[in-house]
N, C-alpha and C positions, 0 to 999 in steps of 0.2 A: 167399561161400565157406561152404558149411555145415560144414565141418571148422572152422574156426574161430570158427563161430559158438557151435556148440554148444560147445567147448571153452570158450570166454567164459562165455558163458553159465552154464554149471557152477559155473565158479571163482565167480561174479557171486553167483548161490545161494550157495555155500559163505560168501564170505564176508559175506552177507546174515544169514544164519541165525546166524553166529557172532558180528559184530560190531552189530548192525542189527535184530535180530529184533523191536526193541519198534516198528520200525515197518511190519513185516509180521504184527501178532499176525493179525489178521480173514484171510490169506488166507494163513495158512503153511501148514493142511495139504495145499491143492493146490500148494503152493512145493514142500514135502515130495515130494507124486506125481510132479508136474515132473522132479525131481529126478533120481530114478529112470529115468523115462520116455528121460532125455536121458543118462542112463550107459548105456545100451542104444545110440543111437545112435552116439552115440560109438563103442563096439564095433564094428558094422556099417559107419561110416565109414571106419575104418583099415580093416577087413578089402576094402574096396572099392576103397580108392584104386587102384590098377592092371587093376580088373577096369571100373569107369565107362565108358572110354571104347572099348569093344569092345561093350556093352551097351544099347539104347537105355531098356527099362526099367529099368536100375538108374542112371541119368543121370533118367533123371525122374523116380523115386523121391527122389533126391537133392534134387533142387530142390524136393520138395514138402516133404522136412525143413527144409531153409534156409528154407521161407515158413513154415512153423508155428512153425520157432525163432525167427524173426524178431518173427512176432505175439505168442508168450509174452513174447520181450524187452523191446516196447515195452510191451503190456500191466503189465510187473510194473516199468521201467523208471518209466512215467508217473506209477505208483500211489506208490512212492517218493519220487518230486520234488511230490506232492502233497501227502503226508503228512510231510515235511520242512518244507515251506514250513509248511503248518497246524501242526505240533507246537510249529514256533519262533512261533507265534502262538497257542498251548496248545488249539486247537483241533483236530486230529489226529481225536478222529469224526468232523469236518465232512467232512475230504477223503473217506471211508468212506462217509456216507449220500451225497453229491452224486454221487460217481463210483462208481458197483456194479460194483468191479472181480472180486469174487469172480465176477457171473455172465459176465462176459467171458473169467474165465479156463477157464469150465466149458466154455464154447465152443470155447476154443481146446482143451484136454483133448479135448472129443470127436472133432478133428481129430486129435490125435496119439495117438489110440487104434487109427485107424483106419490111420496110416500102420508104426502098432507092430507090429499084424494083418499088414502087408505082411512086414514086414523077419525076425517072427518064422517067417511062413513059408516066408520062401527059405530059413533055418536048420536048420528042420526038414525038409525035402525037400530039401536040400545043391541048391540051383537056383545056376545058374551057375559052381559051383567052391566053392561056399561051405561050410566045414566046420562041426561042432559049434559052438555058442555060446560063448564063453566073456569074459562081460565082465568088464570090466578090463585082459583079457588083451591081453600086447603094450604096454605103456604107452609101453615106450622101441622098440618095433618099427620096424627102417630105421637104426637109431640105430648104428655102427660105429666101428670102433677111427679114432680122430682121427687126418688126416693133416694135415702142415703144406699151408699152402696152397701154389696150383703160381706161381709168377713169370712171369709171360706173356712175358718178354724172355727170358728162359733157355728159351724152348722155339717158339723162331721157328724157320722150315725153311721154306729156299726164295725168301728175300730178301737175301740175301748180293748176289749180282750187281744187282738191283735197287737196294738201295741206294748202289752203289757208283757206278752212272749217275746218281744224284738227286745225290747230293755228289757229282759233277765236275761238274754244271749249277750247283750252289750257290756254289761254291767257283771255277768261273772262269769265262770271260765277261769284260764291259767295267766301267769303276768303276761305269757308272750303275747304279740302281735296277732290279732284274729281279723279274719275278714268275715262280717253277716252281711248274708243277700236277703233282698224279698224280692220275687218274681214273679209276674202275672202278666195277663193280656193287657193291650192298652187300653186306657179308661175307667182301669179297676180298679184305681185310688194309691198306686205306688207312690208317687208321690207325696200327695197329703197324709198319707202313715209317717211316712219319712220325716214330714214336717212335725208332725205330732209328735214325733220321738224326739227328735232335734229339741223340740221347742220345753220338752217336759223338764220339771222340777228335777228329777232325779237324774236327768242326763245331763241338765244345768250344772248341779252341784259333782259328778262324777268326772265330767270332762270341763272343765273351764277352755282350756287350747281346743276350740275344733272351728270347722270349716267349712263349709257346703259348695260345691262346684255342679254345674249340670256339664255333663260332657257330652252327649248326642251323637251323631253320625259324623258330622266333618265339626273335629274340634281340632283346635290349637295347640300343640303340647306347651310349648312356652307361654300361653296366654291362661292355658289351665294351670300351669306351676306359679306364674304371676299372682292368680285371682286367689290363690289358696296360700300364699306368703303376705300377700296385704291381709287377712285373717290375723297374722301372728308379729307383722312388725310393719315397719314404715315404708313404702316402697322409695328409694332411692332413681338416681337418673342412671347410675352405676348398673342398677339392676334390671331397668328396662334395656339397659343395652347389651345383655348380656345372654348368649346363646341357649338352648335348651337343657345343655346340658349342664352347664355352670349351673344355671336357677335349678338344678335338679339338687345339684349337691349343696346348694346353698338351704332349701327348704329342711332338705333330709338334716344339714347341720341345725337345722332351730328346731326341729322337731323333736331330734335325739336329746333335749335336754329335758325333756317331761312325755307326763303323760296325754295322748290328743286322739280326737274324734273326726276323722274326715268321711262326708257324707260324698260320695261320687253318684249323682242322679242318672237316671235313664244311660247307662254304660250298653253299646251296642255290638261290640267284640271280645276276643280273647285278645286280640291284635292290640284294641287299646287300652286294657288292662298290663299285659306286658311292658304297653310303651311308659305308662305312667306309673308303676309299683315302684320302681329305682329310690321313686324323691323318699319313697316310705319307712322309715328307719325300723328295723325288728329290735327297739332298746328295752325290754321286759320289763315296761312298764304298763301294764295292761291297755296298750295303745287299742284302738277300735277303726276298723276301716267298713262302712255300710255300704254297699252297693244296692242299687236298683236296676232293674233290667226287665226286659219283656222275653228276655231268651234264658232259656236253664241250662244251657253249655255255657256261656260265657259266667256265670254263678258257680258251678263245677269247680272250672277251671279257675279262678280265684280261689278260690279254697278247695280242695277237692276231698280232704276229711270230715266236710260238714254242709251238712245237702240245703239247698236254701229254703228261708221259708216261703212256701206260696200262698198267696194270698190268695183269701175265697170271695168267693161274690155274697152277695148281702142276701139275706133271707126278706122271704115279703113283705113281713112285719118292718126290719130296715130300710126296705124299699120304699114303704109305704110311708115312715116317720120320715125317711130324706126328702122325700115329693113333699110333703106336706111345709116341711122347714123353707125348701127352694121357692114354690107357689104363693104360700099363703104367710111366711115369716115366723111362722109358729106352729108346732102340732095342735092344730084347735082348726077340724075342717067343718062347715056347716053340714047337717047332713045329706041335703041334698047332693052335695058333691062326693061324698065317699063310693058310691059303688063305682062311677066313672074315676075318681080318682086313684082306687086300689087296681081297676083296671090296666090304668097307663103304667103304675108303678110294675105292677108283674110282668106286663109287656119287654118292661126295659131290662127283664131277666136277669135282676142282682148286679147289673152295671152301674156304679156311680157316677159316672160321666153321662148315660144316657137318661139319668134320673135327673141330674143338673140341669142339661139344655135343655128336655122337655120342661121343667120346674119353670126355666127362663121363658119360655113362650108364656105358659100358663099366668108366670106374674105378671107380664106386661098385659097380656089381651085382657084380661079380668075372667071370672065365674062364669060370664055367657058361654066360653070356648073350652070349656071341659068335657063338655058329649063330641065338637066336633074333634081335638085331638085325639080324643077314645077310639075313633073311626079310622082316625086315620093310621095309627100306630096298628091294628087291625089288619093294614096291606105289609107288614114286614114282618109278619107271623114265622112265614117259613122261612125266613132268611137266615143265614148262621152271622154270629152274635157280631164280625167286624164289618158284613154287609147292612145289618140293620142297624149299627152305629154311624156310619155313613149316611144314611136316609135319613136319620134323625135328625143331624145334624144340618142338613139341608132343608128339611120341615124348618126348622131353627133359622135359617138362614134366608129361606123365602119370606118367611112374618116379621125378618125386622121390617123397620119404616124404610121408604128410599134412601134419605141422609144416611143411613148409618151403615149401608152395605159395601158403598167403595172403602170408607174407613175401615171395616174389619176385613175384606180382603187384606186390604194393604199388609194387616201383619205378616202378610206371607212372605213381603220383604225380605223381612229380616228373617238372619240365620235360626233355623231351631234351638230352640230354648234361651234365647236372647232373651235377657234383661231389658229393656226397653226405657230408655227415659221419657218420661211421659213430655216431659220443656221438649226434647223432639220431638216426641209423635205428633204431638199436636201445632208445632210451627210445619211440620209436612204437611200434614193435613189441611191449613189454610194455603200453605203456598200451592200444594194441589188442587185447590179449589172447592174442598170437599166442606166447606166449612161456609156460610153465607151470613152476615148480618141479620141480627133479630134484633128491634128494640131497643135498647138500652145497654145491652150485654155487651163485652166485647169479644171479638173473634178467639181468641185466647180462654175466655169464660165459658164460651160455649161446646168449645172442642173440647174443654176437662168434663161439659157436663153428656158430649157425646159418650165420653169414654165411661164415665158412670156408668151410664145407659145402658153399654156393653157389658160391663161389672155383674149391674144386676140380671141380665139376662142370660148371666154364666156360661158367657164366649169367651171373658177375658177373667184372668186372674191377676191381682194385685201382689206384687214383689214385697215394697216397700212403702211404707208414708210417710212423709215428711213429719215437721216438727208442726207443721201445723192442721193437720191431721190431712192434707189433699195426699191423693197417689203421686210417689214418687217415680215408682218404676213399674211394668206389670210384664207378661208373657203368654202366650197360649198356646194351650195343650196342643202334642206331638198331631194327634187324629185332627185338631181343628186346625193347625200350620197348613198337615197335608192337602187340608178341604180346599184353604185358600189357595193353594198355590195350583192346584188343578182347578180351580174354578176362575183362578186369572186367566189360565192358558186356553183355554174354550172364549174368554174375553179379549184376547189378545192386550190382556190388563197389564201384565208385567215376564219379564222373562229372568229367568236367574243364571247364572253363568259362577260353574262353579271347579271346575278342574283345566287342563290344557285341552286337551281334547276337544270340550265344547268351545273353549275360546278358537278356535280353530274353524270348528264346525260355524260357528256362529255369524263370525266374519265377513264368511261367505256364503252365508245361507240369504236370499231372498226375503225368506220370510223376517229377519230382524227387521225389515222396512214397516213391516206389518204392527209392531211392538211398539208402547209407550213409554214404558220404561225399561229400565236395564239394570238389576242388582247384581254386583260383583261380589262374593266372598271370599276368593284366593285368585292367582297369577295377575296377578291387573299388569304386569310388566307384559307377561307375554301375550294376553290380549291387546294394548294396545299395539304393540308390538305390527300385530298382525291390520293393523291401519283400517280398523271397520269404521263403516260410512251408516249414522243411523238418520236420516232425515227426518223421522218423523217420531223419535225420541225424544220425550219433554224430561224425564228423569234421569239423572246418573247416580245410582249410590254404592257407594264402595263399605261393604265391612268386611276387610281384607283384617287379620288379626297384626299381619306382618305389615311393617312400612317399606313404599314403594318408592325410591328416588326417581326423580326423572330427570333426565341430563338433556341437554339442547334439543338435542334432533326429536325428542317429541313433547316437549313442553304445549306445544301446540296441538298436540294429538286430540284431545279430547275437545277443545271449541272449534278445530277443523271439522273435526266426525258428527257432532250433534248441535247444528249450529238454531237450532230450537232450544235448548235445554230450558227448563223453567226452576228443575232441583239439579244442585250438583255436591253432593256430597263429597268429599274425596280428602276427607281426615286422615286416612292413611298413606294418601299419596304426597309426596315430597318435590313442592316445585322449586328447582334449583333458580328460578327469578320467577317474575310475574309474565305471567302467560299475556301480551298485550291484544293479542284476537278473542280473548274471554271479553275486551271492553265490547264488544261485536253483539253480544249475547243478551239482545234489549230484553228478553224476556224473561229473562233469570230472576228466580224471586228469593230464590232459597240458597244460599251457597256457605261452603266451608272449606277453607282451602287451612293449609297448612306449608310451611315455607319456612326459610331465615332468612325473608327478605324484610328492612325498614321503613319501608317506603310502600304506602297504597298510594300509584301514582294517578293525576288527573286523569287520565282518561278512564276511570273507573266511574269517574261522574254520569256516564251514559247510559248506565243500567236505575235507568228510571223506577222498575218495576220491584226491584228490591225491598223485601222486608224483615229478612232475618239476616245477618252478616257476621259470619263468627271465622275467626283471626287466629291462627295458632302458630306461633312464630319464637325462632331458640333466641331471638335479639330476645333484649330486656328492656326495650322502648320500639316504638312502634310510630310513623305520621301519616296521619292521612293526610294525602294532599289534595285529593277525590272530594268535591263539592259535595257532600253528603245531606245538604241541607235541600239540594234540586232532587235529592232523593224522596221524593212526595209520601212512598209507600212506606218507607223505612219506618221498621218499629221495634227493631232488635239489633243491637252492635254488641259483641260478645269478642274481646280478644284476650288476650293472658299476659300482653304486655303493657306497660305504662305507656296510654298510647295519646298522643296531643291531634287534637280537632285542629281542623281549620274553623278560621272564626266568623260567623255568619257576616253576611254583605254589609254594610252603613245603608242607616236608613233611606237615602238619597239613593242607591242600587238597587233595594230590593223592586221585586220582581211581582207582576199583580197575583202570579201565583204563592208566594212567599204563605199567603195565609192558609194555602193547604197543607202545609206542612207543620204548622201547628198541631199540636196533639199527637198526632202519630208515632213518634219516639216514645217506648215503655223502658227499653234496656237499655244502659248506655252500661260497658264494664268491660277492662278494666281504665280511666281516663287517668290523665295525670290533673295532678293539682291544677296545674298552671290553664290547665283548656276551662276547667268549670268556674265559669267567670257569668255575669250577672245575663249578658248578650246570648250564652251559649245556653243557660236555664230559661232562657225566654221563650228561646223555639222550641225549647221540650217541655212544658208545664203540666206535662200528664207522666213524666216518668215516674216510673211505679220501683224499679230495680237500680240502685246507682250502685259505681264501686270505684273508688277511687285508690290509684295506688301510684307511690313518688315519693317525692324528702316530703311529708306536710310538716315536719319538727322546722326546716328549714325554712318554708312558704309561713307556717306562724309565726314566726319570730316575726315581721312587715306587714306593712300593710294591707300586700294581698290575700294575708292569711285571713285574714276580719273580712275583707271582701269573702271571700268563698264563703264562710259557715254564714255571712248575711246571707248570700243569692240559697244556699241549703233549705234557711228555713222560708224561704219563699215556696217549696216546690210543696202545693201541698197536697200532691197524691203520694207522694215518696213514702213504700214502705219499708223498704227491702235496704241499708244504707251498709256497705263495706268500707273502712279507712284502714288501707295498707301503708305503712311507714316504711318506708325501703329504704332501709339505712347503708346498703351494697354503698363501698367498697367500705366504707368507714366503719369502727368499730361500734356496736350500737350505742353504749352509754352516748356517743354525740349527737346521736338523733334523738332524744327526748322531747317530747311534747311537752314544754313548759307552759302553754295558755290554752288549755283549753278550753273549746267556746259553752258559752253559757247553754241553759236550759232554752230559751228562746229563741234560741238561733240554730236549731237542731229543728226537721222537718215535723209539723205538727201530726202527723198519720201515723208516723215513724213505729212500725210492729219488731220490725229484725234489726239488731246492730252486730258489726264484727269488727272488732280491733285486733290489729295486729301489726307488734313491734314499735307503738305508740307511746312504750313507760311510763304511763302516765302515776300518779302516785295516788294510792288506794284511795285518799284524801275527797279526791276530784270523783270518785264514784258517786258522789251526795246528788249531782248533775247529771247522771243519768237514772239516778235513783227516781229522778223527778218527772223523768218523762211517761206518762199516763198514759199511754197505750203500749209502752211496751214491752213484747211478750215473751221476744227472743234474744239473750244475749251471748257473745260467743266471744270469748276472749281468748285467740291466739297467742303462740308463745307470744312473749316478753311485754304481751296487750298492758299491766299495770304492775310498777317495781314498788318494793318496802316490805315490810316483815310483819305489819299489825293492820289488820281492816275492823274497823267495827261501824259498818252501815246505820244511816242516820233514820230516825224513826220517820213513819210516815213515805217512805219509796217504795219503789217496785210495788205496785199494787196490782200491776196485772201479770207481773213475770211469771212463766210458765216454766221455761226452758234456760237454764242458768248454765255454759261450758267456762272452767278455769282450767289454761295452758299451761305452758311452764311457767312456773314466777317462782320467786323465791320466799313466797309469802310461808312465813312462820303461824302468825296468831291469828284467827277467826274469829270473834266475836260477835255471835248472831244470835238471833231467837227468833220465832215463829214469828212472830208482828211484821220483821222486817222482808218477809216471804210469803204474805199468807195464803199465795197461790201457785207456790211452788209444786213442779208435776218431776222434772225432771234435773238431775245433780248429774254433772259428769268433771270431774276431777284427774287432769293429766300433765302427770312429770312435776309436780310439785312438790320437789323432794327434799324440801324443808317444812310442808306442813305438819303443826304436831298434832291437830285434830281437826275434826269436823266438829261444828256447833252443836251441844246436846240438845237444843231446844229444837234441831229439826225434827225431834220426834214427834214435837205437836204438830205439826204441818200437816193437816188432814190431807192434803191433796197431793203429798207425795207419795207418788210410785214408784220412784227407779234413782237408786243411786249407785254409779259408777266410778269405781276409784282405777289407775294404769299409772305404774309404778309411780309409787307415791310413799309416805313410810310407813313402816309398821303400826307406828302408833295412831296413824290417822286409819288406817286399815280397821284398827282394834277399838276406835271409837264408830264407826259404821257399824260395826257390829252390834255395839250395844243400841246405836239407835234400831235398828235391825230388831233386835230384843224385844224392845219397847213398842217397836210397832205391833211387834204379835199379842204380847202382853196387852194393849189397848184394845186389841179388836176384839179378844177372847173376850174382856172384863164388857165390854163397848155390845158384845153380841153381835158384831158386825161382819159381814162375808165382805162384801165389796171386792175391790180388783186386787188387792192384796198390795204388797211390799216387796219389792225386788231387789237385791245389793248384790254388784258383781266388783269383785278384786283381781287386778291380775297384776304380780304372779299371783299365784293362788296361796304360796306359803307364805303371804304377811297376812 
């Protein structure tokens, strides 16, 4: 994508020259001209994005900017990992005489003089639509007032009747084991019926046990038996380690005890039907297995006594109410726009998917651009229904803004029908470069508000939300993956490497040189295997479902083959040590390695460019030895063990750059007690996510326990606070938190807290009853021991989100005062409660209370609050979002 390249590129410069300059002295002033050269394009780019794909030569002018940005990149990219590597070996002119990068870049100069020559004279002759020059100009251009994203279930039309025949096939029939299909083309709404069904009241209260998995073309069988046993019980380490076929027999054993609903999405074989019926127990409990498919043999063949239902396409009238829902938010069209608007609707001939993306144009551009979409959906009249879903798509895809087109390729990364966590996509997306400072925001806030962006213009679909309403997870449809992933390959955006064959082929193909990135889904053994050389690879990501050991002879595989990389994903890969030629890899910004090594050793210090750094390791302590504080960029440290910092310089050593490093740290998790000391919160004063995990029962008890929760309430952006007591090897009663710290010594912003294994005695709740912003609390097993709570008047005034773990808490004593904004109750394993508080029934603002094994009798007071809430609304006249109370098992 040369919109993103060049935009890289830029910042890459910028912060070269500012942070970096002593080791571009020999070839800054053509950095300098570059420099320039490429704020020009830039210009030209925005001004083009809509005008490209009407244009044959401004599409090829385009790609000739993306190959000279490309060749300046690696050019000035190579010459830095040269002079890095020599500098830390004090020899810095060597890299300079051996590698004559200055005349390589005069080369590439004479190429972008010539493509400058072009761009300046459509400007000057206004060629194609193109006005006056003005660079810089437009920076935030496409940029508009932020809408909340749209709810995909709130604006279904036309599945009411349909879903109401799929729940009566679900819901009756004989006790045995039945398999319902619905089948259709793709983009007919298979899905969101499915969700609809899933989601409804009656399939709620009929199946308590069910489960939803997408399985797609290249699935996991163990990763698909995994995803649908965490649904019904805890996953253990036992059961990740354990073969396909074990987890087959282990799910079929939990299954066989009740009655269950499993939703299998988009199923593209009889083959993987076959492979995965085994885990499905036939125990004559009127168990329900849903399939979705685009194929009516593979439907057959699952049940073959009962023909699937097919889905129909939406009538004009439905066509016409979804366009208007997508567009405009509401069926309420002005009238001028209804004849254009029933237009476009009939065009999209009863496809819900092709009524959505056009919907997504129409929101963003506003009312002016209803006559010309009309015109344009006009040219795909004759086309049959999956080539003018395609066109549409691509209409869609030319009108976003420049920013947000490398970000929606990119999904095409990831495997079909990936769940996607958004905390990744979006630290990719910056470390990609796709993401640029604006204002006040930070790069983190703007990438969630890219991904809205995407939301509303119904590219991307929303998974899951957090607790606090942002997107947690999202995905996109099978026809919009395929768009991207053929629209990288004409970009030479990214390549995916997915069976042996192609690791093979790939190896030794030429054209890998050609490629930016590299996604792997399966063999990563046997691709590296085959020693491919990518010089001009910035990305590695691996979503292999399987883990990959790597023993000696290629631990170095990967920072030998791609000694550019900027992302290296490689969670599934297992390095039996630390790879010490990744310290090589100055440009690395993004990485994730996985290992059971305890030690990040010093020479990690050297990846300057670092901003996101996630650790996943089978030790249960973790040291960085790696100077992380010369880590300038650093703004995310993510590991899973108790891990101890090195502790920043004395004030006599630091360094003049010492003060850019301030601010930059937002994550720090998981630390040990012992690192978070007064020196180490100094250098992070903007962390927003802490998490702390170690003995803190032991560290309280001295002095340095009063030291920590002082330097805590210091940080005052801290939202987000985890305290993990890890009372490993010792039995817990000895790790009790006997002082806990005051209300004022707890961070002032403080929205999320999570204890766990802290005992603290229900007593000490009064203290964080106190803290005034917050919204989230989440009490892990053994978080508070004793048998009686009765919360003190005037707390939690803004709690929302209240989780209780295991405890052995008997008595609850509560009433609405002490909640009065309670949204959310979830109750787990407390299996000495004898009720819930009846005063939660006045709680206006609750919605959702969840009991998981818990006792009968606490079971049978939800219900009556449950009662009471209906009872209120009826008497109240009030519809509202209603009351929801889930139990499991389902017989208490």
């Amino acid at each position: 994508m040369a919109d993103a390249a060049v935009e890289f590129l830029l910042e890459n410069l910028k912060q070269l020259l500012l942070y970096n300059a002593n080791l571009i002295l020999d070839i800054k002033v053509q950095v300098e001209f570059l420099y320039n050269d490429l704020s020009l394009f830039k210009a030209f780019l925005k001004d083009s994005t809509e005008k490209r794909s009407k244009h044959e030569t401004l599409k090829e002018l385009v790609k000739q900017i993306r190959d000279v940005v490309y060749e300046a990149e690696d050019a000035i990219d190579t010459f830095v990992a040269h002079a890095a590597v020599h500098k830390a070996r004090k020899h810095i002119e060597k890299a300079f005489h051996i590698f004559d990068y200055p005349a390589k870049l005069r080369s590439v100069a004479k190429d972008i003089e010539q493509i400058r020559a072009k761009v300046k004279d459509i400007y000057e002759n206004k060629k194609f639509g193109f006005e006056a020059l003005h660079v810089g100009d437009g920076a935030d251009r496409g940029t508009k007032e932020k809408k909340p994203p749209i709810v995909e279930e709130d604006n279904v039309v036309g599945f009411e009747d349909e879903a109401e025949k799929v729940i009566n096939l679900l819901t009756g029939g004989s006790d045995e084991l039945e398999v319902i299909s619905i089948v259709g083309m793709p983009g007919l709404g298979k899905t969101t019926l499915a969700k609809m069904i899933y989601r409804d009241p009656k399939i709620e209260y009929e199946f308590y046990s069910r489960a939803w998995i997408y399985i797609s073309q290249d699935y996991s069988r163990k990763e698909v038996f995994l995803n649908i046993l965490s649904n019904f019980t805890q996953l253990t380490d036992s059961m990740y380690k354990m073969n396909d076929e074990n987890l087959a027999k282990e799910l079929c054993r939990i299954l066989e005890k009740g009655k269950y609903l499993i939703v299998m999405d988009d199923v593209w074989s009889e083959e993987a039907w076959n492979d995965l019926k085994v885990a499905f127990p036939k125990n004559n409990k009127r168990s329900r297995i849903l399939i979705t498919s685009r194929i009516k043999r593979v439907a057959r063949h699952a049940n073959p006594s009962r023909e699937p239902h097919n889905l129909r396409f939406l009538t004009p009238d439905e066509s016409w109410r979804l366009l208007q829902r997508r567009a405009l938010g509401a069926e309420n069209c002005p009238e001028e726009l209804v004849k254009d608007g029933k237009h476009i609707a009939n065009e999209c001939r009863g496809l819900p998917l092709a009524i959505v993306v056009i919907g997504g144009i129409l929101l963003q551009k506003g009312t002016d651009w209803w006559e010309q979409v009309a015109k344009s959906v006009d040219a795909y009249i004759a086309m049959d229904q999956e080539k003018r879903m395609d066109n549409f798509i691509a209409l869609s895809y030319n009108h976003l803004p420049y920013h947000l087109k490398a970000c929606f390729i990119y999904f095409g990364m990831f495997p079909e029908d990936c769940e996607i966590p958004v905390w990744k996509l979006v630290r990719l997306w910056i470390a990609e470069g796709f993401i640029q400072q604006k204002e006040e925001m930070s790069l983190e806030d703007i990438g969630e508000e890219y991904l809205e962006d995407l939301v509303n213009r119904n590219l991307v679909m929303v998974g899951l939300y957090r607790s606090n309403g942002k997107i947690k997870t999202c995905r996109i449809h099978d026809m919009l993956h395929e768009f991207c992933t053929k629209e990288a390959k004409e970009e030479n955006f990214f390549q995916e490497i997915k069976n042996f064959d192609q690791c093979t082929y790939m190896s030794s193909n030429p054209a890998l040189e050609r490629y930016r990135r590299l996604c792997i889904h399966s063999r990563v053994l046997n691709y590296i295997s085959t020693k491919p050389v990518g010089p001009r690879v910035r990305s590695f990501l691996c979503f292999s479902n399987e883990e990959t050991i790597l023993q000696a002879e290629h631990i170095s595989s990967i920072p030998g083959a791609f000694k550019l990389l900027r992302v290296l994903d490689a969670k599934s890969i297992i390095f039996t040590r630390f790879p010490t030629d990744l310290a090589q890899l100055v440009h690395l910004r993004y990485i994730v390695l996985s290992s059971n090594f305890k030690v990040l050793p010093v020479a990690f210090s050297s990846l300057w460019n670092i901003q996101t750094l996630v650790i996943v390791t089978s030790s249960r302590t973790l040291e960085i030895k790696a100077d992380i504080w010369k880590m300038i960029q650093l703004r995310h440290l993510k590991t899973n063990a108790s891990t101890a910092l090195p502790g920043p310089l004395s004030k006599s050593r630091k360094s003049k750059d010492d003060a850019l490093m301030i601010g930059s740290l937002q994550t720090l998790s998981t630390v040990s007690p012992e690192s978070c000391t007064e020196d180490v919160f100094a250098r992070a004063p903007n962390l927003k996510v802490l998490g702390i995990r170690g003995q803190l029962a032991k560290l309280l008890e001295n002095k340095s326990g009063s030291m920590l929760f002082d330097s805590l309430g210091k940080l005052s952006h801290l939202e987000n606070l985890k305290l993990l007591n890890d009372v490993f090897p010792r039995p817990p009663s000895e790790g009790k938190l006997t002082n806990p710290p005051q209300r004022y010594k707890f961070p002032p912003k403080l929205k999320k807290l999570t204890l766990s294994d802290t005992l603290l005695d229900w007593n000490d709740m009064s203290t964080l009853g106190m803290l005034e912003n917050l919204e989230i609390l989440k009490l892990k097993d053994n978080a508070f021991k004793g048998e009686w709570w009765q919360p003190e008047d005037g707390g939690f005034r803004a709690l929302r989100i209240l989780h209780i773990g295991r405890s052995d808490l008997v008595s609850w004593n509560a009433s609405a005062r002490h909640f009065p904004r309670l949204k959310h109750l979830f109750i787990k394993h407390c299996s000495s409660l004898e009720a819930l508080p009846s005063g939660f029934a006045d709680i206006s603002s609750l919605q959702l209370v969840e009991l998981y094994c818990t006792t009968r009798s606490a079971a049978a007071s939800a219900r009556i609050i449950q009662e009471k809430k209906k009872q209120m609304q009826v008497e109240q006249s009030t519809r509202g979002t209603g009351f929801k109370l889930s139990i499991y098992p389902p017989d208490q």
